[in-house]
N, C-alpha and C positions, 0 to 999 in steps of 0.2 A: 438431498444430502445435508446431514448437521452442518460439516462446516463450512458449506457455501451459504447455511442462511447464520451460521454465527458471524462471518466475514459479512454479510449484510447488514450487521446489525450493529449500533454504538459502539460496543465493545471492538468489535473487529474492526470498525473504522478508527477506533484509538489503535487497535494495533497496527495498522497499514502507517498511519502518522507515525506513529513512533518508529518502526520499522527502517521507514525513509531515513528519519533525523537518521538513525544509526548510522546507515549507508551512508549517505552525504557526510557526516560528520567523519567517518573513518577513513573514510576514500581520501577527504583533504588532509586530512592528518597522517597517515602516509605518503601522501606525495605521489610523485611521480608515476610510474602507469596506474597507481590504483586511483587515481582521480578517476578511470571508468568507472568506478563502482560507484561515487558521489553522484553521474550519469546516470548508471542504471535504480539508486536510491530514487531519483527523482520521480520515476515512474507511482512508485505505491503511497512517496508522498502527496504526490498533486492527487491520484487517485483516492486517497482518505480524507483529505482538503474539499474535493468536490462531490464527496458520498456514494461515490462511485466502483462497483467490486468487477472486475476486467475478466475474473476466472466464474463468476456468477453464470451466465449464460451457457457455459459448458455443464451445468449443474441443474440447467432449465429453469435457473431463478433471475427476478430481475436486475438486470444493470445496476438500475440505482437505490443506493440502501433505502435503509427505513428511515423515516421522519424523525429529525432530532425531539 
């Protein structure tokens, strides 16, 4: 499937990073119960930090992206 090897690739690992910032960043900035979503941002951030695509394997492609 395209977009489980575009999400394995550079590109889609900037956008899992940026993804996160959003979330973490949004979540604090409203406050109060939406600090979950700062929680669940975390997830695609650490995940594009470590090259790593979580929905990849449902797509029968590898875990871990391509080589910077």
């Amino acid at each position: 499937m395209k977009f489980a090897q575009w999400m394995s690739s550079s590109m889609g690992r900037g956008a899992r990073v940026l993804a996160g910032l959003v979330l973490v960043v949004w979540g604090l900035a409203l406050g109060g119960g939406w600090v979950a979503l700062s929680v669940v941002g975390l997830v695609p951030l650490v995940a594009g930090m470590a090259n790593v695509c979580l929905l990849a394997p449902l797509f029968h492609q590898p875990l871990k992206g391509a080589p910077r």
